[in-house]
C-alpha positions in Angstrom: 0.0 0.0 0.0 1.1 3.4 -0.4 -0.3 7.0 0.0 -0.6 7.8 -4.3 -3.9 8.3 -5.1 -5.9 9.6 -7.7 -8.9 12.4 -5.9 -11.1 14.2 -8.2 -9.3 13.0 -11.3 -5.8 14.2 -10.2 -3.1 12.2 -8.4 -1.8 13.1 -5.1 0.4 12.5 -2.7 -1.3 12.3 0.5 -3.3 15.0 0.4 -0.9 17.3 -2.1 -2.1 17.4 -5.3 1.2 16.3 -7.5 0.2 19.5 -9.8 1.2 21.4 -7.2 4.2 20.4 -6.7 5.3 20.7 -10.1 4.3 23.8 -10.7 6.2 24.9 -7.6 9.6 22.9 -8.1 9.9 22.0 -12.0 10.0 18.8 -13.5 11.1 16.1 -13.2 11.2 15.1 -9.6 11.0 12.4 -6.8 8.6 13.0 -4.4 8.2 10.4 -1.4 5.5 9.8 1.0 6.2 10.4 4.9 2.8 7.9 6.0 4.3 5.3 3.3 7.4 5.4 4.8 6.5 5.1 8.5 4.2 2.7 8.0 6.4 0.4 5.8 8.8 0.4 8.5 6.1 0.3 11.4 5.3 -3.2 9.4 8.3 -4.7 9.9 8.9 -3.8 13.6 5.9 -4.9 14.3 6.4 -8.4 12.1 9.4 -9.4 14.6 7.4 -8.0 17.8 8.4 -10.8 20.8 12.2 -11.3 19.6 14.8 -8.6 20.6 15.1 -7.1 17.2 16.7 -4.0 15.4 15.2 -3.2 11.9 18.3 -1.2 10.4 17.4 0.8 7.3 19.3 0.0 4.6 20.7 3.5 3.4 21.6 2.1 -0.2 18.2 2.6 -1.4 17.3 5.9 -0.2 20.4 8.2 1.2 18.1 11.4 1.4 19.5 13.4 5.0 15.5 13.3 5.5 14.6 10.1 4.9 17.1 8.8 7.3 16.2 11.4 10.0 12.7 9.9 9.8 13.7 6.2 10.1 16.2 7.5 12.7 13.3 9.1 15.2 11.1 6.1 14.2 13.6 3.9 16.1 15.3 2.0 12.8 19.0 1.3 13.0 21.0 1.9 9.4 23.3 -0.7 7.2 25.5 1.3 5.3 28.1 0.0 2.7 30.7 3.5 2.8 31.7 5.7 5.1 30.0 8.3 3.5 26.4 6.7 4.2 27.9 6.4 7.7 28.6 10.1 8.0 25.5 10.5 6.8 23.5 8.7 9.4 25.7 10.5 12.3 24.3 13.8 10.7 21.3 12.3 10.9 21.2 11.5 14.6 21.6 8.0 14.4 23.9 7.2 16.9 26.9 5.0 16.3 25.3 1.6 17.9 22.5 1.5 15.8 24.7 1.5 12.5 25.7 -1.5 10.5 28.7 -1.0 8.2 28.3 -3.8 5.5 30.5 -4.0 1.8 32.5 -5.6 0.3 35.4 -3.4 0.2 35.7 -1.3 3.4 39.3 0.5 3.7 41.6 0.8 6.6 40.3 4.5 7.0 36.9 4.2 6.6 37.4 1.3 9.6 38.8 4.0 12.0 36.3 6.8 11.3 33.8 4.2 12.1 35.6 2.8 15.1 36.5 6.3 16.8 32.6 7.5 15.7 30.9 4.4 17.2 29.5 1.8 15.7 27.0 -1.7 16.1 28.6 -4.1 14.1 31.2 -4.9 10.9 29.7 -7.2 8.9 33.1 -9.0 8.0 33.2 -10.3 3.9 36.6 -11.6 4.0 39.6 -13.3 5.3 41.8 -9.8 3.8 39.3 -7.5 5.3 39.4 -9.5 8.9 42.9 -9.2 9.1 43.1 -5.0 8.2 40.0 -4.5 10.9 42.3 -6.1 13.6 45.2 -4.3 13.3 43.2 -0.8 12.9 41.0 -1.9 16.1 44.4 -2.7 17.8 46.3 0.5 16.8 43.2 2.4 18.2 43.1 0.4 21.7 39.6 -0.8 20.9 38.2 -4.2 19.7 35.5 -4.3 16.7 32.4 -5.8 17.0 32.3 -8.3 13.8 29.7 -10.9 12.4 31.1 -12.7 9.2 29.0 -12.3 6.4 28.6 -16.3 5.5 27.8 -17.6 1.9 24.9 -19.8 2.6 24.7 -20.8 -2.0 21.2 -20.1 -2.3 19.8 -19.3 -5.1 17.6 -15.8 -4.2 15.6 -16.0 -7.9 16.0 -13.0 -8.8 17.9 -10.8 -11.2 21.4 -12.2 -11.7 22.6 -8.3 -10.8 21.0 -8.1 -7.9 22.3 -12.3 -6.6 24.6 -12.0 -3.5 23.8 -15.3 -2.1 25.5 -18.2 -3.9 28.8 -19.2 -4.6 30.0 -17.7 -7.9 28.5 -13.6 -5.7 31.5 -11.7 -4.4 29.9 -11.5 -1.7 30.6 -13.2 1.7 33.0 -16.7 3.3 31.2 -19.8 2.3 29.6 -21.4 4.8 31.1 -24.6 4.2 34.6 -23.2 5.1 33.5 -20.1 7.8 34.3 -21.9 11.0 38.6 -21.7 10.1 37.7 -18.0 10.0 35.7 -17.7 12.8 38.3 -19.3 14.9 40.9 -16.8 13.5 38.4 -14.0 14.4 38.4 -15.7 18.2 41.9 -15.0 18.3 42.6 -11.9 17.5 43.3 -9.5 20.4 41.3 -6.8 18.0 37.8 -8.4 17.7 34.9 -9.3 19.1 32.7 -11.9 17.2 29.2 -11.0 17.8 27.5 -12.9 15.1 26.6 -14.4 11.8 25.6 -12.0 9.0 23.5 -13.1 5.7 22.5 -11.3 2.8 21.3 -13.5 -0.1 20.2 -10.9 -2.9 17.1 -8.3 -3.5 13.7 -7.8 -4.7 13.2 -11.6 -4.0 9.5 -12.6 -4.2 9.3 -16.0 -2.8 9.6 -16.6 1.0 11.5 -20.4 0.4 15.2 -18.9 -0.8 15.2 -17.0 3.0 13.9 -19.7 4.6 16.7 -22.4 2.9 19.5 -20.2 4.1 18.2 -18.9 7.5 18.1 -23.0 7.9 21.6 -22.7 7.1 22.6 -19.9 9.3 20.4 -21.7 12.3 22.6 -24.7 11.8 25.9 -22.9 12.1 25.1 -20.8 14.9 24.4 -24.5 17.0 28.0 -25.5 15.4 29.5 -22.1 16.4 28.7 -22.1 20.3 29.6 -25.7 20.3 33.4 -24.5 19.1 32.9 -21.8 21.6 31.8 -18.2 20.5 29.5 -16.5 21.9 26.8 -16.4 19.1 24.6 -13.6 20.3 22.9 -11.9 17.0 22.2 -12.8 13.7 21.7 -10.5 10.6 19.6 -11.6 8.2 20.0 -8.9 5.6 17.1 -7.6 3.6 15.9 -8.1 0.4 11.8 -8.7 0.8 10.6 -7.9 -2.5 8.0 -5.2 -3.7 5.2 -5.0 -6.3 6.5 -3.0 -9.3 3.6 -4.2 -11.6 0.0 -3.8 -10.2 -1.6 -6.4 -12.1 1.2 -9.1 -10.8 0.6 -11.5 -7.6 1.9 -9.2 -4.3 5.5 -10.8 -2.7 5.2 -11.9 1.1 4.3 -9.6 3.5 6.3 -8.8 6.3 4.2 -10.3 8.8 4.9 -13.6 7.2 8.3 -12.9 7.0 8.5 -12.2 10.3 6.8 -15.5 10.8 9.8 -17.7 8.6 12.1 -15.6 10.6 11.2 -16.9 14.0 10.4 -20.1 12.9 13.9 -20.8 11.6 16.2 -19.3 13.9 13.5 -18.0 16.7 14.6 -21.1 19.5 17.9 -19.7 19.5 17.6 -16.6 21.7 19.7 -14.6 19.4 18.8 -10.8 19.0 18.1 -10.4 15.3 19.0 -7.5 12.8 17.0 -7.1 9.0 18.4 -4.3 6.6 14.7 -3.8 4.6 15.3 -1.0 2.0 13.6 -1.3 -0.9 10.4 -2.6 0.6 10.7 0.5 3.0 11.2 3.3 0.2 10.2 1.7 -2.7 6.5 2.3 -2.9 7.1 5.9 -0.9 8.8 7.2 -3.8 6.9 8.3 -6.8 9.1 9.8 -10.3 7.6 12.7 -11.9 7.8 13.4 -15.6 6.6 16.0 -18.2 5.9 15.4 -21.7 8.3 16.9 -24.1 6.9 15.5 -27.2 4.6 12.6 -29.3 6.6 11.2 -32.0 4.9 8.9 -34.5 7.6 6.3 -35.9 7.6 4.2 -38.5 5.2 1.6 -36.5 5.1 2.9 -33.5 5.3 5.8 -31.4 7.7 7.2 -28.8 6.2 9.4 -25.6 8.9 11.7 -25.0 9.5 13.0 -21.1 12.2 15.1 -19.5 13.2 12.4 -17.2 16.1 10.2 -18.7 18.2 7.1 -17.5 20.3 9.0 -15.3 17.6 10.7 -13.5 16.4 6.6 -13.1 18.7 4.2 -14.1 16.8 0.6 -13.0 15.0 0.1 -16.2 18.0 0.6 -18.4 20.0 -1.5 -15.7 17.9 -4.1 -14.6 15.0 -4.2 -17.3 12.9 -3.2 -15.1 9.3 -2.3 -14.7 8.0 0.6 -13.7 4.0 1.1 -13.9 3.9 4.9 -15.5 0.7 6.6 -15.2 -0.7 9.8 -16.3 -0.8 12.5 -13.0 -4.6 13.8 -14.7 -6.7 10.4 -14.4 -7.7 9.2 -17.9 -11.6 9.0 -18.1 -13.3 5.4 -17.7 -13.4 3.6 -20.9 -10.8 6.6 -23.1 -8.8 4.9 -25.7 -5.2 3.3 -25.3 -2.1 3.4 -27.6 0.6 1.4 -27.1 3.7 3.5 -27.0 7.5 3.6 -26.3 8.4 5.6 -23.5 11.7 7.3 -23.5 13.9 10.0 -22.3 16.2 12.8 -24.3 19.2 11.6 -23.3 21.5 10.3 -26.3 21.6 6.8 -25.9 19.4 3.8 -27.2 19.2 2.4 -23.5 17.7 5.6 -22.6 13.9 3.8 -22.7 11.4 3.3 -20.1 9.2 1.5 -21.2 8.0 -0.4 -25.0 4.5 -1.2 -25.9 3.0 0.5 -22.7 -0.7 1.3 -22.8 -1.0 5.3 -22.6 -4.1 7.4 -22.9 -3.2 9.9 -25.3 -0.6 12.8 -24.0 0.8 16.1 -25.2 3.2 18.8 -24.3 3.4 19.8 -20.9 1.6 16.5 -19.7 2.8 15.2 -16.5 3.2 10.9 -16.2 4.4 9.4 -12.9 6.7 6.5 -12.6 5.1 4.5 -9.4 7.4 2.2 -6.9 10.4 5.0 -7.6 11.1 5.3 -4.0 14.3 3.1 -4.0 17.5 2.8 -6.4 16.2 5.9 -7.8 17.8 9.5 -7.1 20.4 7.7 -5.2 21.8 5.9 -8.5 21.6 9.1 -10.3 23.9 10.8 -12.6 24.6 14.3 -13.9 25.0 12.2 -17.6 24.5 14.6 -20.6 25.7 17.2 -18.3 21.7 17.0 -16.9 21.4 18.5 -13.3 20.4 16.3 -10.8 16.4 16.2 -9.9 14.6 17.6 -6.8 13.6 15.4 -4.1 10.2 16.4 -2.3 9.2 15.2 1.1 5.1 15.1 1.3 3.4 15.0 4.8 -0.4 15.2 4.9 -1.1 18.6 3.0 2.4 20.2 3.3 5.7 19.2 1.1 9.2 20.5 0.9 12.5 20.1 -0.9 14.6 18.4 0.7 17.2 18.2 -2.2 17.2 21.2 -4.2 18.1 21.1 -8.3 21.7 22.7 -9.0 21.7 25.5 -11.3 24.0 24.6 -14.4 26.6 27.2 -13.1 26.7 25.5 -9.8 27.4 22.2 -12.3 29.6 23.7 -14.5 31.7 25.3 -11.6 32.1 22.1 -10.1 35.2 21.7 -12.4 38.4 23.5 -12.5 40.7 24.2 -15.1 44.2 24.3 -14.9 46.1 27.5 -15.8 48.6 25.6 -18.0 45.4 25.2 -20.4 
């Protein structure tokens, strides 16, 4: 569910009419939904109600200083894969021991701003990155608070790009081999092993893939305590799907997620950690889109809007689907063309959408891209030297910008130019 609606032929955004925020900021422009966020979140707090849980935010999806500040004073912890999405959160007011610092690649620096800022946990990828975490903890007189991300191979069915759960992902120690490591981890005079941390992909649909390697992870926290760690939270990463196409079957709700999740590793008094993003921000985000121009091609034709691929990049990425609606309601029973739906950036890639049903549109016509709460502005480019596009924050009747568009010369003058030229 989210708060998008059409009223009196026109769609808002709770009770903002999506007219009037165009007319006031430009097009195009995200605009998200404060009740769609807070309840999404509110959803899964409430799905893991009776375990000791944190549901930490995961930043990836939606970075906005605003969006965070609202998870933040709804009680949500953050998983953040850079240092800059840490500093971000600590601007926020998230304190230090409700952040997560996941990736694949974290740097000896990044490790010490983290450690001297405070932080929950380092979900641990790698043998290399154990080793660097140690000797920064020891240097600093502290010890780090790790979980190793384990490798459960489990196949997430879903898009191969967006895979981090079997054995060919960069992602993780296989499970088959993590218990050398942890012992290593046991050792060291810089760390303290806290847990076991699993993240097996994104935008998964089916409840079974979770459920396979939350069996797993069950299994080696038993096999862990028996070698003598202190096994005391699991992360379970994110990765609940959302419902880009209306007309397709919803994914699993969070209540039944939360149901798989205490069902598999409930009995073993751990306190668990989920890092939902998408499902949080996806559906609070909503893309909107002017009409430049209606192009009739040689056998079809192409609806041309001011947003491009590097305003979103996901169906140019990813293939994927985006439902794209017109802001003014079509009347009941109005006629349909199929059309392309495309941006004016110079690339072939640069396309929405192919064979969509549209109602007809002109110049000046706005179109919303639903479900664009999530991989959207934060995946964003300045591509075809385009500025990047407004964010809008809508609560009740009020909105505001809460990431303004840079003027080109604030762009341009971005760069510098060396005298020598």
């Amino acid at each position: 569910m989210d708060h998008f609606l059409y009223r009196n032929g026109v769609l808002h955004a709770e009770d903002v009419p999506v007219t009037e925020i165009a007319s006031a900021v430009g097009t195009p422009f995200y605009a998200y939904s404060t009740a769609t966020l807070t309840r999404h979140f509110k959803l899964f707090d409430e799905a893991l109600d009776g375990m000791d849980h944190l549901v930490c935010f995961a930043m990836k999806s939606n970075s906005n200083m605003a969006v965070i500040k609202l998870m933040g004073e709804l009680g949500a912890g953050m998983d953040v894969v850079s240092i800059g999405e840490y500093l971000r959160a600590k601007a926020a007011g998230v304190p230090g021991d409700r952040i997560v610092f996941s990736g694949v690649g974290k740097t000896r620096d990044e490790m010490r701003v983290a450690l001297e800022g405070g932080i929950r946990q380092f979900n641990v990828e790698s043998e290399p990155e154990l080793e660097a975490l140690n000797e920064v903890a020891v240097s600093l007189g502290v010890k780090a608070p790790i979980a190793l991300r384990v490798n459960p191979d489990v196949d997430a069915k879903t898009h191969a790009k967006i895979a981090t759960g079997k054995s060919e992902n960069k992602f993780g120690i296989p499970i088959a081999t993590c218990r050398d490591v942890y012992k290593r981890a046991g050792e060291m005079a810089g760390i303290d092993v806290v847990g076991i941390d699993v993240h097996i992909g994104s935008q998964l649909t089916q409840l079974e893939p979770f459920e396979l390697a939350f069996t797993k992870v069950a299994e080696l926290t038993e096999t862990l305590r028996a070698d003598g760690h202190n096994i005391r939270r699991l992360d379970l990463g994110g990765g609940l799907g959302i419902p880009y196409e209306r007309s397709n079957e919803a994914p699993p709700l969070p209540v039944e997620y939360g149901e798989m999740v205490k069902r598999t590793v409930g009995h073993l008094g751990c306190e668990i950690e989920i890092e939902p993003g998408r499902l949080i921000s996806g559906n609070a985000g909503i893309l909107v889109s002017s009409v430049i121009y209606l192009k009739h091609g040689e056998g079809r034709d192409f609806l041309i809007v001011d947003a491009a691929m590097n305003d979103l990049v996901r169906p140019s990425m990813y293939d994927a689907h985006h439902d794209i609606i017109p802001v003014v309601e079509a009347e009941a029973g109005v006629e349909q063309t199929k059309m392309d739906i495309v941006g004016p950036v110079c690339e072939t890639g640069d396309t929405f959408a192919k064979g969509r049903d549209m109602p007809e549109l002109g110049e000046g016509d706005l179109v919303a891209f639903r479900s664009a709460g999530a991989y959207g502005a934060v995946m964003a480019s300045e591509y075809n030297s385009r500025p990047l596009i407004p964010e809008v924050l809508v609560k009740d009747d009020q909105f505001a910008v809460i990431r303004a568009r840079p003027s080109f010369e604030e762009m341009i003058n971005r760069d510098s130019i060396p005298e020598w030229i």
